[in-house]
MIGULUM-139685 format. One record per residue (C-alpha): z, x, y; residue number from 1. Coordinates in Angstrom, 3 decimals, padded with zeros to 6 digits. Layout:
<pts>
PT | Z | X | Y | NUM
...
</pts>
This chain:
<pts>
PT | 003.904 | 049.739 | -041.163 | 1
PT | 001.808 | 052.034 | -038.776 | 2
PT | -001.588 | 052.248 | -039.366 | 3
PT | -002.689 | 054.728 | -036.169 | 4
PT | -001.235 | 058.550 | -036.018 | 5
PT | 000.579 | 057.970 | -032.069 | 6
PT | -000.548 | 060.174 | -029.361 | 7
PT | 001.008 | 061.171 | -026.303 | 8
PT | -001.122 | 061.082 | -023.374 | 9
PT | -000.122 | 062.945 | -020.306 | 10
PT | -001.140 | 060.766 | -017.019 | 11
PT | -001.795 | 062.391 | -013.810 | 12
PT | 000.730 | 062.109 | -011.091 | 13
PT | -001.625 | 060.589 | -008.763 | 14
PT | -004.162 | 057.635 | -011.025 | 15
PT | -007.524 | 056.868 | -010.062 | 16
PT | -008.094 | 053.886 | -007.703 | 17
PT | -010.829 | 051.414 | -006.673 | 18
PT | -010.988 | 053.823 | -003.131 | 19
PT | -011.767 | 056.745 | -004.969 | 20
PT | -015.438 | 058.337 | -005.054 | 21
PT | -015.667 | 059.778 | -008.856 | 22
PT | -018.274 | 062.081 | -010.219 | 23
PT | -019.250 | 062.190 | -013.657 | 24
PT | -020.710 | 065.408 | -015.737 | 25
PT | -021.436 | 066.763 | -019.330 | 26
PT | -022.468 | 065.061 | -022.474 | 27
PT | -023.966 | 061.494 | -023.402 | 28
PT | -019.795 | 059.962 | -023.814 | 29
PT | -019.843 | 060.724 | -020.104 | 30
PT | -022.590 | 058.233 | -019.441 | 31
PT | -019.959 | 055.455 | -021.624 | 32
PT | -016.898 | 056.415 | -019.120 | 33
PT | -019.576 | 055.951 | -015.991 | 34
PT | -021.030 | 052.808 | -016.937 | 35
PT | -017.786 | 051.378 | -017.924 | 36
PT | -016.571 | 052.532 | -014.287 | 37
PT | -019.737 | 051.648 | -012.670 | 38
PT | -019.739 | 048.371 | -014.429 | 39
PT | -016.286 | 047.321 | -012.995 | 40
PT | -017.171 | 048.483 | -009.684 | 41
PT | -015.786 | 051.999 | -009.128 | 42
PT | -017.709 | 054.280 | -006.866 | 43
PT | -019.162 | 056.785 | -009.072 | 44
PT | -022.569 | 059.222 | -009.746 | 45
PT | -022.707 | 060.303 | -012.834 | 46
PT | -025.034 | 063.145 | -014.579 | 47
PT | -027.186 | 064.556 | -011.119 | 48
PT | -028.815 | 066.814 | -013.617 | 49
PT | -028.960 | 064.655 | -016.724 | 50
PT | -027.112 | 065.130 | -019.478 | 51
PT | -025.574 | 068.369 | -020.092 | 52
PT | -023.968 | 069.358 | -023.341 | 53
PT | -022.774 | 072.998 | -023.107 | 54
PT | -020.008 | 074.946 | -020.674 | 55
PT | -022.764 | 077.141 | -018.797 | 56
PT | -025.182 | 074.157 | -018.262 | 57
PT | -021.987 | 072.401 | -016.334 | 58
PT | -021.144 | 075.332 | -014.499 | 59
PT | -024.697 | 075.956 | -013.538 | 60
PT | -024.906 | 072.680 | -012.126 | 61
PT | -021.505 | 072.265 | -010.347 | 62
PT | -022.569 | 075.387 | -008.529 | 63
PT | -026.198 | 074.335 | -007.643 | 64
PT | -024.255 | 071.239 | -005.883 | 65
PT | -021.985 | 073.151 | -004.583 | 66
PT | -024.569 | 075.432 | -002.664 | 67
PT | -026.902 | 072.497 | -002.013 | 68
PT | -029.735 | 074.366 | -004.290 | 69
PT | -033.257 | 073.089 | -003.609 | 70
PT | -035.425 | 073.711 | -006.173 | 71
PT | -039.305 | 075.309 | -005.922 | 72
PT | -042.222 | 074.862 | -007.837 | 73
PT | -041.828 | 078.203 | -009.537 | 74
PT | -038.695 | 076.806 | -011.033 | 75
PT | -040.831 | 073.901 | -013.223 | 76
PT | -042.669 | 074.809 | -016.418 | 77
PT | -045.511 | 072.762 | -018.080 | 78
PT | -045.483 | 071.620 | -021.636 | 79
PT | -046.751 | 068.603 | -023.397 | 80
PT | -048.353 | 067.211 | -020.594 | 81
PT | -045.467 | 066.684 | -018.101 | 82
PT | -043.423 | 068.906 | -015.620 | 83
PT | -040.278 | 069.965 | -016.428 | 84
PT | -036.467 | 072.213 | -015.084 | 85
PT | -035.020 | 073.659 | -018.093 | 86
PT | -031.751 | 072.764 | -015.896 | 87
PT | -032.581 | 069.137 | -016.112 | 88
PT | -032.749 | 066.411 | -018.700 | 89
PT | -036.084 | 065.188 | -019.360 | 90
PT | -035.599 | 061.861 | -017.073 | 91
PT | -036.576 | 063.954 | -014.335 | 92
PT | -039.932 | 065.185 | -015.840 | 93
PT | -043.380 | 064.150 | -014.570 | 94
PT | -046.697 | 064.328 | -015.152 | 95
PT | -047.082 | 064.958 | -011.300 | 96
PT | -045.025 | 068.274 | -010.170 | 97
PT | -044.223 | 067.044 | -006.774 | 98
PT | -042.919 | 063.792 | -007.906 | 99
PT | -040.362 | 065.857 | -010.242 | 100
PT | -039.613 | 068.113 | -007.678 | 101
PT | -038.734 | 065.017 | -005.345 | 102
PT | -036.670 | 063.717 | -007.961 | 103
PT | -034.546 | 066.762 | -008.977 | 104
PT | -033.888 | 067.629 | -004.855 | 105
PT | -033.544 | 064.076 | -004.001 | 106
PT | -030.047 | 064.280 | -006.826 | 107
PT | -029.154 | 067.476 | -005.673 | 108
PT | -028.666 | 066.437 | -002.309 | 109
PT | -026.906 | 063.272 | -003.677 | 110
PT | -024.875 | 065.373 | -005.639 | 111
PT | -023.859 | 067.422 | -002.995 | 112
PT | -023.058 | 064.899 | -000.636 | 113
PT | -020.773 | 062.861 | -003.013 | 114
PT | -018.526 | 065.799 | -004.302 | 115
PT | -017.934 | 067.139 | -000.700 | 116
PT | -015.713 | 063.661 | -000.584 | 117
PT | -015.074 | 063.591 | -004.101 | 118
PT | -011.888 | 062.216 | -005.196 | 119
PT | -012.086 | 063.086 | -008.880 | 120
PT | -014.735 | 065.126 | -011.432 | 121
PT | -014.707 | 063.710 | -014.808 | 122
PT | -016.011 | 066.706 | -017.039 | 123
PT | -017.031 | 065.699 | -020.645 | 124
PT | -017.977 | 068.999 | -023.018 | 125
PT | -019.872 | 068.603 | -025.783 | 126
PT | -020.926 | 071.783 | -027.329 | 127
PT | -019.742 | 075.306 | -027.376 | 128
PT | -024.056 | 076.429 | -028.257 | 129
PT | -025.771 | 077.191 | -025.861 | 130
PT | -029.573 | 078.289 | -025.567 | 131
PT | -031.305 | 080.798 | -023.922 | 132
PT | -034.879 | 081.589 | -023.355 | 133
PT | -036.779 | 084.124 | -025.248 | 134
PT | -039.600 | 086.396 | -024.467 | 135
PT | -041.914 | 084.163 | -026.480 | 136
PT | -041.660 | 081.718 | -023.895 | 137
PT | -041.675 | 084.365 | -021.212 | 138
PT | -045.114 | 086.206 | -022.297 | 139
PT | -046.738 | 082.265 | -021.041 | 140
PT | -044.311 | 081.631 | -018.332 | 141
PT | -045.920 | 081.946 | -014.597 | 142
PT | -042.633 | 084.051 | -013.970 | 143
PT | -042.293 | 085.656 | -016.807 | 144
PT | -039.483 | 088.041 | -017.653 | 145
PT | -037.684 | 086.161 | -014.199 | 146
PT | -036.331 | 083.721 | -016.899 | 147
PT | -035.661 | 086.090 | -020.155 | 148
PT | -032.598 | 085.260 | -021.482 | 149
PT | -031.967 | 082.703 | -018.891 | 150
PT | -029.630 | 079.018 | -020.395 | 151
PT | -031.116 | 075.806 | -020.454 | 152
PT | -029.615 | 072.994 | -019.942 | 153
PT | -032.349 | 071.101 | -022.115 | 154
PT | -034.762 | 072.495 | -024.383 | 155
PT | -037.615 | 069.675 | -023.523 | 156
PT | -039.051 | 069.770 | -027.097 | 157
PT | -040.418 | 073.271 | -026.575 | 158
PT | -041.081 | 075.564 | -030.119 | 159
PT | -038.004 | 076.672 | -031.324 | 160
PT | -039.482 | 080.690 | -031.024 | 161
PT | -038.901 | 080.281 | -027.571 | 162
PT | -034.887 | 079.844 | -027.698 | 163
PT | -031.992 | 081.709 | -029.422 | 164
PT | -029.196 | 079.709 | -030.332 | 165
PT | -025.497 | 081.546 | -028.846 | 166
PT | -022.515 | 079.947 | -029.508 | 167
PT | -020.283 | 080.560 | -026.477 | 168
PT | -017.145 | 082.495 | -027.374 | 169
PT | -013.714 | 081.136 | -026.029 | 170
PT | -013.269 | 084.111 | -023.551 | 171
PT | -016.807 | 083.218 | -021.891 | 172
PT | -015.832 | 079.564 | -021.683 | 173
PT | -012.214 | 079.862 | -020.057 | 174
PT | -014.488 | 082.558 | -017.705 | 175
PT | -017.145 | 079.993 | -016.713 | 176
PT | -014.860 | 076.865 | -016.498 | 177
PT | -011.932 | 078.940 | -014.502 | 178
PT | -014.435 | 080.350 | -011.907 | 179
PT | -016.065 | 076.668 | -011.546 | 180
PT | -012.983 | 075.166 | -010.986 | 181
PT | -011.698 | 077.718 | -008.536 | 182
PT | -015.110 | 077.422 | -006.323 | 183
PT | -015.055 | 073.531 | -007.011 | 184
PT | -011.450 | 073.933 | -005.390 | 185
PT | -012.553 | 076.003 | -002.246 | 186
PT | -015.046 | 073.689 | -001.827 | 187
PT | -013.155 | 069.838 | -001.803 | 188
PT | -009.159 | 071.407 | -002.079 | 189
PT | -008.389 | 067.438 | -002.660 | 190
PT | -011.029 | 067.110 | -005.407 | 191
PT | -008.836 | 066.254 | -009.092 | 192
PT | -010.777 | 067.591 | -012.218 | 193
PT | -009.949 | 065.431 | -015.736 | 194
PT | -011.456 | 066.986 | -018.837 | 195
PT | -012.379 | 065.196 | -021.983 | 196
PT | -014.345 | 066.701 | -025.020 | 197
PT | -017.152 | 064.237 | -026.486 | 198
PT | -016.018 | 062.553 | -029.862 | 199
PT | -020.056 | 062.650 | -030.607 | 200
PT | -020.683 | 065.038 | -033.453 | 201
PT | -023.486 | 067.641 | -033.278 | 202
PT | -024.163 | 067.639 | -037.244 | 203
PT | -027.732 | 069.095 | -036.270 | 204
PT | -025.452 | 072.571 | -035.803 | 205
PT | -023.904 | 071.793 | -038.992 | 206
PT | -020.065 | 070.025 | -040.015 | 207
PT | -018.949 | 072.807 | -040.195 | 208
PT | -020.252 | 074.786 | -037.063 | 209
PT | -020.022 | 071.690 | -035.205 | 210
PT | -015.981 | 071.863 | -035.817 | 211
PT | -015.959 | 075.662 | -034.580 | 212
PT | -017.692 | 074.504 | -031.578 | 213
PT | -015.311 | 071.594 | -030.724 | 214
PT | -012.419 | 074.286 | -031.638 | 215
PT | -013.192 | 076.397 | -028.950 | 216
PT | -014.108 | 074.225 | -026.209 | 217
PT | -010.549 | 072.500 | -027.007 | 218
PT | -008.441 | 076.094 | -026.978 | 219
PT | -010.456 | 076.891 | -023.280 | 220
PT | -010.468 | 073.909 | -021.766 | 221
PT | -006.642 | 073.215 | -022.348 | 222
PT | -006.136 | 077.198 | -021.520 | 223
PT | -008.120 | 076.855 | -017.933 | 224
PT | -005.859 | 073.359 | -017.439 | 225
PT | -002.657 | 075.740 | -017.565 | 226
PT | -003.880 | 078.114 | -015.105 | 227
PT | -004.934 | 075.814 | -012.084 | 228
PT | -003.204 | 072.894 | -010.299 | 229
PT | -004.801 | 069.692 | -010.433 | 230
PT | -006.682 | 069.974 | -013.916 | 231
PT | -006.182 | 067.427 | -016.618 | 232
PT | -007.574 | 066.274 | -019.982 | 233
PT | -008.081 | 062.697 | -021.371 | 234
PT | -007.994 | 063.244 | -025.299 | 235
PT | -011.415 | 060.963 | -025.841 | 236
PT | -012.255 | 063.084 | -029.120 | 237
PT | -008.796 | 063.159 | -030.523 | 238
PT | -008.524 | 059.295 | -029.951 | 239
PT | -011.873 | 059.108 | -032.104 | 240
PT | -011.461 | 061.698 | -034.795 | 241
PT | -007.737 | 061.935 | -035.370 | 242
PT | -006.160 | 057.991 | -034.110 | 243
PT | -009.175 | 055.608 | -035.466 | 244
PT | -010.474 | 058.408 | -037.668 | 245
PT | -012.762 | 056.199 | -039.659 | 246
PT | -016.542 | 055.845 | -040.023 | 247
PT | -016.579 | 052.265 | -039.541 | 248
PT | -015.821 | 053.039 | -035.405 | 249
PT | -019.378 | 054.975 | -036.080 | 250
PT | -022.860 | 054.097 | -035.910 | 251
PT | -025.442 | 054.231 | -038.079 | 252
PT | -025.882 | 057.477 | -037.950 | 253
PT | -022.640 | 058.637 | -038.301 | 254
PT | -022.479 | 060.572 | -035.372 | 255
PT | -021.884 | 058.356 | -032.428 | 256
PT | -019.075 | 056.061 | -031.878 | 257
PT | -020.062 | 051.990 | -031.759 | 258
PT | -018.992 | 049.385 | -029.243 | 259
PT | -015.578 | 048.888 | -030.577 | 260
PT | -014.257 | 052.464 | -030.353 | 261
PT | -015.896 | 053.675 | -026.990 | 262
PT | -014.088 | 050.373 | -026.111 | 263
PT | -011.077 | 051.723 | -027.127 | 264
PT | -011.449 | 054.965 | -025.733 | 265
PT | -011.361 | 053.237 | -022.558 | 266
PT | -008.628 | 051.102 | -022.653 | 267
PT | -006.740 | 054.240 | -022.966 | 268
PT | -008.544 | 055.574 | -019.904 | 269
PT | -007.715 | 052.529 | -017.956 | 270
PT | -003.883 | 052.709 | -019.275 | 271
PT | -003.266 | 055.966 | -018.523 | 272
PT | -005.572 | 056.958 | -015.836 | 273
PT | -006.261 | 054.086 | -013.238 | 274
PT | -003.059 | 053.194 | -011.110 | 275
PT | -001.384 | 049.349 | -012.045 | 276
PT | -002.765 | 047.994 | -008.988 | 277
PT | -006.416 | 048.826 | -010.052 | 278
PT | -006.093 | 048.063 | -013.692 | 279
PT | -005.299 | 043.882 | -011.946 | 280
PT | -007.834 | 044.135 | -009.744 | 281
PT | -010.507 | 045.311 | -012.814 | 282
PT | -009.712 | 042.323 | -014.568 | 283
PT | -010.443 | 040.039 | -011.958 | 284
PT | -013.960 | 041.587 | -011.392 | 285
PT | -014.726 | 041.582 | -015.017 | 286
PT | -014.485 | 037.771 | -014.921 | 287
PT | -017.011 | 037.689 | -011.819 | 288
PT | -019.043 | 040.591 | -013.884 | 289
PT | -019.022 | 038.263 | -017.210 | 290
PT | -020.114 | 035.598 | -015.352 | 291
PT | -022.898 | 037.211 | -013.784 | 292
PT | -024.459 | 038.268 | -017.304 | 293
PT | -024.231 | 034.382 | -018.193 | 294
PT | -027.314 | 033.356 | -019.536 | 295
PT | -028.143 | 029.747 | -019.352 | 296
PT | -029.982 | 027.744 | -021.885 | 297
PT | -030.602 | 025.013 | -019.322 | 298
PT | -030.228 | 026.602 | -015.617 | 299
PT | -031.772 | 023.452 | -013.701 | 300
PT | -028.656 | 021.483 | -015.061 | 301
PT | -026.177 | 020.183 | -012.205 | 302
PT | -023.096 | 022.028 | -014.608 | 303
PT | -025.149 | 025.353 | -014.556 | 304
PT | -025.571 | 025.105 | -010.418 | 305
PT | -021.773 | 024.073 | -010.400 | 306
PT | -021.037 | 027.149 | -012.075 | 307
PT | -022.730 | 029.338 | -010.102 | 308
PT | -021.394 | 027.413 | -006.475 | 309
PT | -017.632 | 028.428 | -008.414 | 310
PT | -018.157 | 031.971 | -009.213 | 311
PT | -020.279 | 032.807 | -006.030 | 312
PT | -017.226 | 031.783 | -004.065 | 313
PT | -014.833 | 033.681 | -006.014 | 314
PT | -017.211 | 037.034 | -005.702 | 315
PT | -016.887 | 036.277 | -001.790 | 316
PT | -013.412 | 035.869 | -001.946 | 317
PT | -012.876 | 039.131 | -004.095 | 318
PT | -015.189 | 040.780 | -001.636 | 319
PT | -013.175 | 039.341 | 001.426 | 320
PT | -010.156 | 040.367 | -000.199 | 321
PT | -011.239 | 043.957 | -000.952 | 322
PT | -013.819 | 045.189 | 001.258 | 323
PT | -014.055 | 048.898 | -000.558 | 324
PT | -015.999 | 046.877 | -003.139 | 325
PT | -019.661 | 046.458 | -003.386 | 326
PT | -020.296 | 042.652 | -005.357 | 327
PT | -023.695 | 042.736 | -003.580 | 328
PT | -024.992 | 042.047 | -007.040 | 329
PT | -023.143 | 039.548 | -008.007 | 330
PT | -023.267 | 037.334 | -004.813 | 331
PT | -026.906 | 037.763 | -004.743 | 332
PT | -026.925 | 036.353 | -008.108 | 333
PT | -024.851 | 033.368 | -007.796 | 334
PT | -026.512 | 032.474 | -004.620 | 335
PT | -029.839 | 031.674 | -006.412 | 336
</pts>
């Protein structure tokens, strides 16, 4: 019997490898496809704003990277005791405004580097709402009516009077996304963009609402992949909602898928976006990987120092063997 409804992914004609720089953007599920990258030893830089939920924040930020943006003073506002961008997740806030300003250039410029060689863009949507700034906020702002209306990317636990809440229509989402990816394109012409919508639900917005949001990012997204070359989508919310489609691959909450389907998720990454020669070489690192998060109970034992002796010289072999890698971690580890 068949428990799973099948779906057909489409792989690109050219999969990822371990010599490919990737750059990660968008929701919190972009952080589990970057870690599980990073993890195995894939050159990646995820989030260089944070994360971002919402079409416009993305765009915003692929274009601030693009044009090497360096942010000023007069683009921080202070609120409960800290410094914050409303471009920026809150990691990058500061109780000093220099120190956040150091932080948020000190990305950018990261960010810009890295997609200039860019192999690949992972873009994870989560939300079609986005927010914008009111004149509430605007009558204390130091630039006031400069920032009227203006999206954030993050709303920094500000009063709620000083947002309204727009839900992006599909038209302005195929505009924004279409226009990123053509500048994105004119920027790195080999850069590879792979979309994925975020399996997380946004039941703050509502079931219902939160369904019309993931509707329309869906219908854009796949229209904007028709138009342009090199565009693709990974199905990470379909594989959630409609092939396990059970709470128990949920968390507590209900809202955010546990270990075992984010694992999943990414086994059909792996399968369908990483070329055959890769997908070997990842299992030979995870050994060295596991190893390295071995914890033992008795580490002064002649067993526990052979173990380490073993593994070190199979992390020098693997680095040996493939240069491209970076097991600096790992050999430091073993060597102790």
């Amino acid at each position: 019997m068949q428990f799973q409804l099948p779906i057909q992914i489409k792989p690109p004609e050219t999969r990822i490898n371990y010599r490919d720089k990737i750059l990660l953007t968008g929701s919190c599920f972009t952080e589990h496809i970057g870690n599980s990258l990073a993890e195995l030893k894939f050159s990646v830089l995820q989030n260089p704003n944070g994360i971002l939920f919402d079409p416009r924040s993305v765009c915003s930020s692929l274009a601030s990277y693009i044009n090497n943006k360096e942010y000023k003073k007069s683009d921080l506002f202070y609120l409960n005791e800290v410094w914050n961008s409303w471009q920026h997740h809150s990691r990058f806030s500061n109780i000093n405004a220099d120190e956040c300003l150091r932080a948020i250039n000190r990305s950018q410029q990261q960010a810009h580097n890295f997609i200039k060689e860019a192999d690949w863009l992972i873009i994870t949507l989560g939300s079609s709402f986005s927010y914008r700034l009111t004149s509430e906020f605007s009558k204390i702002s130091p630039n006031g009516g400069d920032v009227e209306g203006a999206g954030v990317a993050n709303c920094h636990r500000a009063p709620s009077q000083w947002f309204n809440k727009y839900l992006l229509n599909i038209d302005e989402i195929i505009s924004q996304l279409g226009a990123t990816c053509q500048r994105l394109k004119e920027f790195n012409p080999n850069l590879k963009i792979i979309f994925t919508i975020s399996p997380v639900r946004h039941i703050r917005d509502g079931v219902i609402e939160n369904n019309r949001s993931k509707a329309r990012l869906i219908e854009a997204v796949h229209n904007v992949i028709n138009k342009y070359p090199g565009l693709y989508y990974f199905p990470a919310y379909e594989l959630v909602i409609d092939v396990l489609r059970d709470y128990r691959f949920y968390d507590i909450d209900m809202v955010h898928p546990n270990y075992p389907a984010t694992e999943f998720v990414m086994e059909k990454f792996r399968e369908n976006f990483v070329d055959e020669e890769s997908q070997q070489l990842m299992e030979e690192i995870k050994r060295v990987v596991i190893a390295r998060k071995h914890k033992a109970f008795q580490p002064e034992t002649g067993a526990h120092k052979l173990f380490l002796k073993a593994h070190l010289q199979k992390a020098k072999d693997l680095q040996v063997k493939c240069p491209f890698l970076d097991l600096t971690e790992e050999i430091d580890y073993f060597s102790k």
